[in-house]
N, C-alpha and C positions, 0 to 999 in steps of 0.2 A: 142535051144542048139547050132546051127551052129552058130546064131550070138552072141552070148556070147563068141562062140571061138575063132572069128574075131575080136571083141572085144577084147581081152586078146593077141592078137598077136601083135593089132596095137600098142597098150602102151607098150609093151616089145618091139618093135623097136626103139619108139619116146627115150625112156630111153638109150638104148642102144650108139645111137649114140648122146647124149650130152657128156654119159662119153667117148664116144670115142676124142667127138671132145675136149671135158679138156687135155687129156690126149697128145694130138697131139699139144698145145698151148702151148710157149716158153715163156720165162721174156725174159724185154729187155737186152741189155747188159749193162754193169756197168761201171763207167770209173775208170784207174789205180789207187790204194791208192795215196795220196800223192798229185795229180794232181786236180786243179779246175778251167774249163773253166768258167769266167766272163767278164761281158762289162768295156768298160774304166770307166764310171759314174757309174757302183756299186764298184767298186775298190777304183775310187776316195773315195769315201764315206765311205769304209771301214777307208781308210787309218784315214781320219779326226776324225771320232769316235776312233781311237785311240792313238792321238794325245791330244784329253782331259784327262785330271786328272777323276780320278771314284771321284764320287758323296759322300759328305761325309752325316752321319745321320746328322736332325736339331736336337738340342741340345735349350733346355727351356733358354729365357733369365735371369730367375731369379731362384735358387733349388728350390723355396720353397713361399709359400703364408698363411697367418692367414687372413680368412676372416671374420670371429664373435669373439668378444669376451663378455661372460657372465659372472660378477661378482657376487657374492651372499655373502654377508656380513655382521657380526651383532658386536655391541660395547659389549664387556663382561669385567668388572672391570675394569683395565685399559688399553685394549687391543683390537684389530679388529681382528678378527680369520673369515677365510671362505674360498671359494675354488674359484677358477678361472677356466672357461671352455676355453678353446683356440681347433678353429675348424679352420684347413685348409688343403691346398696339395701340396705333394712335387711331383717335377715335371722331376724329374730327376733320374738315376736308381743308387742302391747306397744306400748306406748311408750319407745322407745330414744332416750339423748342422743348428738347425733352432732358431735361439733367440724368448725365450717367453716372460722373464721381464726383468725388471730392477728396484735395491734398492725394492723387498719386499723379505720377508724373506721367502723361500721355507721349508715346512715340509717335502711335500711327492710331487709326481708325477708318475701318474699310465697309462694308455691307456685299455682300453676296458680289466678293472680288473688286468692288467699285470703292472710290475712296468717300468718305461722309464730311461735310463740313463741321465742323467744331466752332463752339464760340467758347473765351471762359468771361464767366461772370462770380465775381468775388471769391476766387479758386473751386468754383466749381465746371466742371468741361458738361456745355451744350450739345448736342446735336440737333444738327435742323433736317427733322423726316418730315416726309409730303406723307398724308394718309387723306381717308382712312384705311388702313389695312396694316399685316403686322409686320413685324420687322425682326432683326437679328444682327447686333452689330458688334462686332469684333475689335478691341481695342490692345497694344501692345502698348506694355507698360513696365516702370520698374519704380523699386521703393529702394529707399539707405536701409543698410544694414546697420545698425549699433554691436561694437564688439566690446567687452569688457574682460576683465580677469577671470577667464573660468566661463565666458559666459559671452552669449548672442543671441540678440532678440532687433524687434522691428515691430514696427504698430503697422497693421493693416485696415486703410479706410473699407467697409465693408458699405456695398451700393444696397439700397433703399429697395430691395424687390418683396417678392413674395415669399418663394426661397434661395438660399443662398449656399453653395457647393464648395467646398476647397480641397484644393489637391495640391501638395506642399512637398519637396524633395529636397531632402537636406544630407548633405556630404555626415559621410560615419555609418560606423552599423553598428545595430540597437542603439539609435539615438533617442533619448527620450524626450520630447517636446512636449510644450506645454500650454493651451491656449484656453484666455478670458478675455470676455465670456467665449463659450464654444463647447462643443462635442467631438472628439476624435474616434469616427468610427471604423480605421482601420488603419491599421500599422505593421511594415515589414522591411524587412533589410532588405540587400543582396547589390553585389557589386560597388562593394565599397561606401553606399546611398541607403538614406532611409523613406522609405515614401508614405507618407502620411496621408488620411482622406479626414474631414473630418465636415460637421453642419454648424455654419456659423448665424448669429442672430444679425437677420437684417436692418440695417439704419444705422449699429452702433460699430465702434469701432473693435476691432480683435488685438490684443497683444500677444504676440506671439516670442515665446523664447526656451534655448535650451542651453546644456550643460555643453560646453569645449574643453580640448586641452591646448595651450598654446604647445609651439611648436619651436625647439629650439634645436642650436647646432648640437647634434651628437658628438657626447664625449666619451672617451674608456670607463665603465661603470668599474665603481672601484666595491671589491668583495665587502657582502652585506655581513656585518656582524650583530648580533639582537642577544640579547636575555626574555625568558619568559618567564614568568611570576602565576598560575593558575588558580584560582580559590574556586573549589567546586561545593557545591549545594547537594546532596544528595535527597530527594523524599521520595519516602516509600508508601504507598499507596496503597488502595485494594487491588488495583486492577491491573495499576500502573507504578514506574519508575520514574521520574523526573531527574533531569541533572539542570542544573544552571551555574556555568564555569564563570568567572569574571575572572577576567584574561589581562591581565599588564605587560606590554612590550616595550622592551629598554631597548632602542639600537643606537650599539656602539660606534661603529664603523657603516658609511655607505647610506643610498637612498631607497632603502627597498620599497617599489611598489606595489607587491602582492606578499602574503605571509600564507602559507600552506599548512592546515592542520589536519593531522591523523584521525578519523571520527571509528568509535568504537563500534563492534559492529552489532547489528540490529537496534542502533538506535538513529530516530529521524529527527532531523534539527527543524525545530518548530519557529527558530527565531535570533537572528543578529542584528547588534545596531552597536554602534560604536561612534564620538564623534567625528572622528578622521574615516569610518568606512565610506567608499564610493560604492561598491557590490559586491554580493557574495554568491559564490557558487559552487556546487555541490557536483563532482564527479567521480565515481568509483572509491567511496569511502575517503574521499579527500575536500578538507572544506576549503576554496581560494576566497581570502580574507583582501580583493582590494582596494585601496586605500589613497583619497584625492588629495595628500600630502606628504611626498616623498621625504621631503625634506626634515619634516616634524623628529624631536627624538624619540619621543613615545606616544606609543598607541593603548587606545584602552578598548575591550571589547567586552559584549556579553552575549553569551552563545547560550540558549535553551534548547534543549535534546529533552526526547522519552523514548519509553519503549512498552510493549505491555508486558506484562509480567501473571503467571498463573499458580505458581509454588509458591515455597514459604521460604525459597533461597534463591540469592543473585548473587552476582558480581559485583562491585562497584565499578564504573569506567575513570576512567584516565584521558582527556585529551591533550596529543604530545604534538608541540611546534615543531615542524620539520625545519634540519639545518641551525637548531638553537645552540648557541655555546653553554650556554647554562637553563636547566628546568627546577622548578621549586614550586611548590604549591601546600596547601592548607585543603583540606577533608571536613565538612560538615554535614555529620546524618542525623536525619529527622528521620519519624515516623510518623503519619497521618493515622489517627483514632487510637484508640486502647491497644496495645501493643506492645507486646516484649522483644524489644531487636538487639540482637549479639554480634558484633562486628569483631572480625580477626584477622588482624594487618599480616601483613609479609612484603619483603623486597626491598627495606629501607626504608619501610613506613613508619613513623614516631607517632605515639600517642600523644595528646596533653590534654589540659584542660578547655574543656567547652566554654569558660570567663578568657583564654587567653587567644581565641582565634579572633580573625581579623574583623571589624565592627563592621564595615558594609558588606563582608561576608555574613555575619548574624541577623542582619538588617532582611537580608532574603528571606531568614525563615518565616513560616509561618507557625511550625510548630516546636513543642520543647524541643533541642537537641539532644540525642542520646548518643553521639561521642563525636570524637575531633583529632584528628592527626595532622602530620606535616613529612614533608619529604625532599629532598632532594635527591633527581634521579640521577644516577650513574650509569656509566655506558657497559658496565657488568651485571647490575640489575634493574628489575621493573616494578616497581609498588603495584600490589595487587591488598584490595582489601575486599574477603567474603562475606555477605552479610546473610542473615538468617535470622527469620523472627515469629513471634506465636502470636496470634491476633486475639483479642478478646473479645466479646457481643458490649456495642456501646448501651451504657447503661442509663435511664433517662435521671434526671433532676428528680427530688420531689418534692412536690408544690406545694404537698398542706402533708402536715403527719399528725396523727391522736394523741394528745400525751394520756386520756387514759380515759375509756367507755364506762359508766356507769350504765348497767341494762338491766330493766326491773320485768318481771312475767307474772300474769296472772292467769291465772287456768280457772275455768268454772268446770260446774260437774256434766257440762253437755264435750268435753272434751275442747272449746275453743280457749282459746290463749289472745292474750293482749299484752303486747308486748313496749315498751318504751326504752328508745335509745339514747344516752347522751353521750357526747363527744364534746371532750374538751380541747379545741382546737388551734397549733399555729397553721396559720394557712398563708403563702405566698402570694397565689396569684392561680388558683385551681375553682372552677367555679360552680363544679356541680360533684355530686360523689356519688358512686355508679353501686346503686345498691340490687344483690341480685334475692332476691327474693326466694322463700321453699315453695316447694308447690300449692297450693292453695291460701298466699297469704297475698294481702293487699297494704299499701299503704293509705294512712287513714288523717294523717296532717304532719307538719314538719314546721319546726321554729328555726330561726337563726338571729343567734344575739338574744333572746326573746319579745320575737317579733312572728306573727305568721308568714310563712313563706306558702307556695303551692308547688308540688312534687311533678316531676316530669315525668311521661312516660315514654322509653325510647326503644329503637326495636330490638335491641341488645338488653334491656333491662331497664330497671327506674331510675330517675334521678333525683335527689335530695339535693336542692341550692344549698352552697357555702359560701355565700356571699348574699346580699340584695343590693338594691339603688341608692346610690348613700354612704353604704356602712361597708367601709375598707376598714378593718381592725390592723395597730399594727404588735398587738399580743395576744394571749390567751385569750377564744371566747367560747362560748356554750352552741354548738344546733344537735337538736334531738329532733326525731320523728316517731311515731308509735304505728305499728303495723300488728293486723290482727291474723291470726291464722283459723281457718276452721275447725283443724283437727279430727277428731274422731270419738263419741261420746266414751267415757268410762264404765266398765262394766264393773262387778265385784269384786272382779279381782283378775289381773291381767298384766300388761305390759306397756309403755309408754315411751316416747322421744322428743324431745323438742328441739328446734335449730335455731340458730340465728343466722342471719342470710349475711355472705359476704359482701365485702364493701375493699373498693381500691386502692384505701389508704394506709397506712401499716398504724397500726393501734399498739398503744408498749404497754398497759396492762389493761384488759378486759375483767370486769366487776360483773357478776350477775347472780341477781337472786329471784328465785323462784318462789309464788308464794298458792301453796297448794288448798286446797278445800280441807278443813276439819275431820270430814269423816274419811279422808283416806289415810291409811298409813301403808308408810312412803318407804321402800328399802334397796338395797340392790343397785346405787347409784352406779353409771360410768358414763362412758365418752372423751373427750379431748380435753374435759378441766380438769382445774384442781379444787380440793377440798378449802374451802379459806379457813375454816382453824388453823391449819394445818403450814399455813406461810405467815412468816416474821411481821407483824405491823406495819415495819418501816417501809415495805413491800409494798402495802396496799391501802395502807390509810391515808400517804400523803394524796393519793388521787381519788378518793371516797368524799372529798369537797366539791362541793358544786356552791357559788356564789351569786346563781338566779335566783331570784323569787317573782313568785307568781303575782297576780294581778290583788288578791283578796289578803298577801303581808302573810300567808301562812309559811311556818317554817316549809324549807323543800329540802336542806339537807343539815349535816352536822359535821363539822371539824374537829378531829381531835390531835392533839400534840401531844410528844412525847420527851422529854431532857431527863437524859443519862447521868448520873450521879458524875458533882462537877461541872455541871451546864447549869445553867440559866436563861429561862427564853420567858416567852407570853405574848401578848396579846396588848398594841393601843386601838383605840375605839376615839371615837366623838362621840360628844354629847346624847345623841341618837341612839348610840348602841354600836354605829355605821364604824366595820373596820378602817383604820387609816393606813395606806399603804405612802412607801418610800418617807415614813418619817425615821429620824437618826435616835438613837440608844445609845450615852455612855455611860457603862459601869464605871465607877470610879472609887476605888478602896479606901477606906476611911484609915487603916491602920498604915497601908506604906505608899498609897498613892496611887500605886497601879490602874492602870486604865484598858477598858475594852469596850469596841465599840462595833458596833449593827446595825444595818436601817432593816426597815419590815417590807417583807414583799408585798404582794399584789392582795394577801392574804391578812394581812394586820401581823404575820409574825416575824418575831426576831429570837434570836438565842446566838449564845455565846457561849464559850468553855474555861476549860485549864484553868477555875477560880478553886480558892481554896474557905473554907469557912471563914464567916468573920463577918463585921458592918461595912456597908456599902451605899454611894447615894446612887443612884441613876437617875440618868436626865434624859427627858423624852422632847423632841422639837421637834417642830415642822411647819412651814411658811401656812400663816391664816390660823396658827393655834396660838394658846399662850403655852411656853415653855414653862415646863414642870418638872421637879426636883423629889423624886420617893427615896425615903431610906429604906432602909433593906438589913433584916438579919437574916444571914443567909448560914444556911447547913446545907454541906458538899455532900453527906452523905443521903439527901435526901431530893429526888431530883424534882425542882422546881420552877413554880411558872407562873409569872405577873399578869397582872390587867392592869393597864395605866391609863387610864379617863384623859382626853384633853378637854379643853375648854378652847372658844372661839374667842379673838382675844382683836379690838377695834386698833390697838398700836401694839409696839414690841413691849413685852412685859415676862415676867417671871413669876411663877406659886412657885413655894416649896410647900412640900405637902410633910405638916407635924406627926410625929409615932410613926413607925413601924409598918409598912405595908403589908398586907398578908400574905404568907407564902402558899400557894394551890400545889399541894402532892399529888400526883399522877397517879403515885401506888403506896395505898397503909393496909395493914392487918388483913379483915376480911373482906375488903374492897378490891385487892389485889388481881389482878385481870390472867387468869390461868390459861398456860400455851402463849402466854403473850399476845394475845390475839382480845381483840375488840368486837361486842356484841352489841348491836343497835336495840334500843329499846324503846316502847311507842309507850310504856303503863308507868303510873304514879307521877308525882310531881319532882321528881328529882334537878337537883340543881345543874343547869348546863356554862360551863365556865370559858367553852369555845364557840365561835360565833353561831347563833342560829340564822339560816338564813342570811348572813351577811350581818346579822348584829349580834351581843353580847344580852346574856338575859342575866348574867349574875357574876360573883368576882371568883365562886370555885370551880372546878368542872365536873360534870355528871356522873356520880357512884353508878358505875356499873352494873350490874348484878354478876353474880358468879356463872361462866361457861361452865355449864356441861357438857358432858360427853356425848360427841352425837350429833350430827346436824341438827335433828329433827326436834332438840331444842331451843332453834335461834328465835329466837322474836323476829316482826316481821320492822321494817324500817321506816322512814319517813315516806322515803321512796312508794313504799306500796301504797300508804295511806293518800299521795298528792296523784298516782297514778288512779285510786278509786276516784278520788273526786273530779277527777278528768274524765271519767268517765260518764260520770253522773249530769256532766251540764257544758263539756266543750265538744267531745267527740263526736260525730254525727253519725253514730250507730247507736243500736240499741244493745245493749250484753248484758247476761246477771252477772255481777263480779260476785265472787265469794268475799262478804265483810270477816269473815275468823276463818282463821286457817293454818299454817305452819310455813315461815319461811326457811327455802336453802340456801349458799352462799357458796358461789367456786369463782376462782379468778382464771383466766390464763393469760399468760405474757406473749409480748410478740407476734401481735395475728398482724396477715397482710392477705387480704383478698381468698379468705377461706374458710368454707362456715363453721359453725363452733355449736355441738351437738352434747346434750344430756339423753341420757335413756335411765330406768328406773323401773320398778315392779311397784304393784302398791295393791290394798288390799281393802275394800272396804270396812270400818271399821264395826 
């Protein structure tokens, strides 16, 4: 009890003196009304804040916004009746006026059940909403209908929103409508209605319109009578059959609005159009043709069908107008690519000529026609025509062809070869030649036209340009390349082959001679050529001309001609030496007049026949020469060959040239060229009477020597001697070429992309 009392005295003190000590504690003091001690820099501060203008409220740039608009529309007699949703916000406090149309006619306007006031200002309808806040205002409205012939349409003011909805319902099923500018993204019939959705651009206006039929009092339809006329296209394909009928309807009697055709079976109609067709439709192999002019007497259509096709035999089809009084038609079959097609009619089918079928029928094809029938069908038969045909592999163009390869080879005694190609070429439009190489050979440089080219290398094989920048030839011109092979050294006596690599273009005679080292002898030839003793001249000499020359004027080949006892030919030249080509040649007989005439090719030559011995003047001309007059004793039995000189002449003028010109025999005594065959010779000074090098060095042509028997005594040619010297200072390798040695000579005809192979024994000597 005593501490509970002590207790109760100590918290009656503690208490006592907080309220004393409250009681005892002062506020601070207050400063005089009126008076406010502040720093310079809050003063400052004050002063500046109120030195600004107060803040005014932001204020919306625009009253007012339409962000959707929903049309919902339907055509009712002559009229567009529906309502218009316009949903946006005004932004402003107030009463704001907000333009909702322009040019539709307003019924009513309500807002969430309440009516809205409207004002118009210069045919646009106002609304006056209080905001800010949003809104949604419902307008009933209607627009004119415009009806015309075949046709209803209406322009729709379209409101000014963000976007803009329409939903349109228009009497008919499958009506096709049709709206600019706009999108229609959804269309469907049913119940007699078609209902359209479609997104239109807001601000501008939409024209809307579609196709009607007017509607008149029913009469008794009086029975439809027609002719049908069909002209069918047939082409045959790889894969496929194609038909394309153009269809002529005559009707006689009545207004028929749908025409019904029979379609043959497993083929799909890819296509109709006709000017009088309204639509076409396809049900259970029946095509309904119809047609937005009853009234018209004839119809024209075109109906396109295929089918695929996998044999080498079809049917032809027939499509038959159902209900026709009369059918008649015309048959024209093509075939697509190389192809032999045999057609064989039945059922009333007539044949005729592919010149007599109908012109807008022929107009179709695209390829030759390979036959033509006609028919008129009968109600006791059916024209059936079976076709069947053999296809061939389409074959390509070719661009550049050889008219004939001169190839020179040199072999040293380490077994390498050096080889040089010429190509005397038409070329079209082909610009590289795919040359394939034997194993260890490279190419080493390539000319065209005589010019340096550079060789391509590609992953299929090398390429040789037949062309450069520039130089489009449109005749005859020269590219050669030289490629060297490794080989394999020679031993004493042993076995050898040599190739020439194929190339892409078809070459019509290959020239090749071999020119072997001295101390081999050489026997045992074969391979894919032939011997050149052994083939006629005429064979091989016309293309043993080449009319390049090199840079240093050295001969590089030699031309030789040949006239037949009874011919007369030769050589004109310029001044130079330089052949003249396309100048004119007339013989002209001194005893009865007779006349024969010649220009010279590309070559300086010309000849002539069927002359009989006697005096003769010939006249040589050609624009930039003076025109020249030779006489001529001429012997039939000896066949001969002129050199006629022009002269450059400043105006038109005429020589006759006095005495007797001289006649160049080809063949006397023991000059006489054995086997008919021509042997190149590089030794003595013999006179050359056909162009060297593209010039003349004399007026007779070069005594031969006499062939022997035997390759292995032909002299080596120009060819080899302009190939040493290419070797010595253009090539960019190093090689011994053998300077003596023994050349061979084989032709073969007709290469096209396949190498051409010597093999041989040889023996040291």
């Amino acid at each position: 009890m005593k501490n509970r009392f002590l207790g109760m005295l100590l918290l009656w003190s503690v208490c006592w003196g907080q309220v004393c000590a409250a009681e005892d504690k002062s506020p601070l003091p207050l400063p005089n009304s009126g008076n406010v001690t502040l720093t310079l820099d809050e003063y400052n501060k004050l002063v500046e804040l109120a030195a600004k203008p107060p803040k005014k409220n932001d204020v919306a740039p625009l009253p007012y916004s339409i962000m959707h608009a929903d049309l919902k529309l339907r055509v009712e007699n002559d009229g567009v009746l529906g309502t218009v949703q316009l949903e946006g916000e005004v932004f402003r406090k107030g009463v704001s006026k907000v333009p909702l149309t322009t040019g539709m006619i307003i019924l009513d306007a309500h807002q969430n059940g309440k009516g809205v006031p409207l004002q118009q200002e210069n045919g646009t309808h106002t609304a006056l909403l209080s905001g800010p806040g949003e809104f949604s205002v419902d307008l009933d409205t209607g627009l004119p209908l415009k009806i015309e012939a075949g046709r209803a349409s209406f322009t729709l003011p379209v409101p000014a929103a963000g976007s803009v909805q329409l939903a349109l319902v228009i009497p008919g099923d499958h009506t096709f409508a049709n709206i600019s500018p706009g999108l229609i993204t959804s269309r469907k019939s049913e119940n007699g209605h078609t209902m359209i959705e479609a997104t239109l651009v807001p601000g501008q206006p939409a024209n809307i319109w579609w196709t009607t039929r007017e509607t008149v009092t029913p009469v008794v339809p009086r029975e439809v009578r027609f002719l049908a006329d069909a002209k069918t296209l047939i082409s045959v394909s790889e894969a496929e059959m194609r038909v394309a009928v153009l269809a002529d309807v005559t009707v006689v009697q009545g207004e028929p609005t749908q025409f019904h055709v029979d379609l043959p079976e497993g083929y799909e109609v890819t296509g109709v159009t006709g000017a009088t067709l309204d639509s076409a439709e396809t049900n259970n192999g029946v095509l309904t043709l119809k047609v937005n002019a009853p009234s018209q007497r004839n119809h024209q259509f075109l109906i396109s069908m295929e089918r695929s096709i996998s044999g080498a035999k079809a049917d032809a089809p027939f499509l038959s107008f159902k209900k026709a009084q009369r059918e008649t038609g015309e048959v024209l079959v093509e075939g697509a690519g190389t192809m032999e097609l045999t057609a064989t009619e039945g059922g009333g089918l007539k044949r005729m000529d592919v010149k007599e079928t109908n012109p807008y029928l022929r107009s179709l094809a695209h390829f030759p026609p390979q036959a033509a029938f006609r028919y008129h069908k009968q109600s006791s038969e059916t024209p059936t025509l079976a076709l069947s045909w053999v296809r061939f592999p389409d074959g390509s163009v070719l661009a550049a062809v050889a008219e004939s390869a001169q190839v020179t080879t040199l072999v040293t005694s380490e077994g390498k070869s050096l080889t040089e190609v010429k190509l005397i070429l038409k070329n079209q439009a082909q610009p590289f030649l795919k040359v394939t190489l034997p194993p260890g050979a490279s190419i080493l440089s390539a000319d065209v036209g005589g010019e340096r080219v550079k060789p391509v290398q590609g992953p299929d094989g090398n390429r040789v340009p037949l062309l450069r920048p520039g130089f489009r030839p449109t005749g005859s011109y020269t590219v050669s390349f030289v490629f060297m092979h490794s080989g394999a050294p020679f031993a004493k006596k042993g076995g050898a082959d040599l190739s020439l690599p194929s190339m892409d273009i078809p070459i019509s005679l290959l020239s090749w001679e071999i020119f072997l080292p001295e101390q081999y002898k050489v026997k045992d030839f074969g391979g894919d050529v032939i011997v050149a003793n052994v083939v006629p001249s005429p064979f091989r000499e016309e293309y043993a001309y080449n009319a390049q020359r090199n840079r240093e004027g050295d001969m590089s080949s030699t031309l030789k001609m040949e006239a037949l006892p009874g011919q007369m030919g030769g050589y004109v030249v310029d001044p130079s030496g330089a052949v003249v080509p396309n100048a004119r040649i007339t013989i002209t007989s001194t005893d009865n007049g007779a006349t024969r005439t010649a220009v010279t090719d590309d070559q300086g030559r010309w000849l002539v026949g069927s002359l009989g011995s006697g005096n003769f003047k010939a006249k040589a001309e050609t624009p930039g020469f003076r025109t020249s007059v030779f006489n001529l004793n001429y012997d039939a039995n000896q066949p001969s060959l002129y050199n006629f000189p022009l002269s450059v002449a400043g105006t038109a003028e005429m020589v006759e040239v006095r005495g007797d010109m001289p006649q160049m025999e080809t063949k006397s005594g023991a000059n006489e060229l054995h086997g008919n065959a021509y042997a190149y010779s590089t030794n003595g000074g013999a006179t050359v009477g056909g162009p060297v090098n593209g010039r003349f060095t004399g007026n007779g042509i070069e005594k031969l020597g006499t062939v022997a028997q035997g390759l292995s005594n032909l002299n080596a040619s120009v060819n080899v001697m302009n190939l040493q010297r290419r070797v010595a200072g253009v090539l960019p390798v190093a090689i011994d070429v053998p300077r003596a040695g023994t050349s061979f000579s084989f032709v073969r005809p007709l290469v096209l992309d396949e190498e051409t192979k010597v093999t041989f024994s040889y023996k040291s000597r």
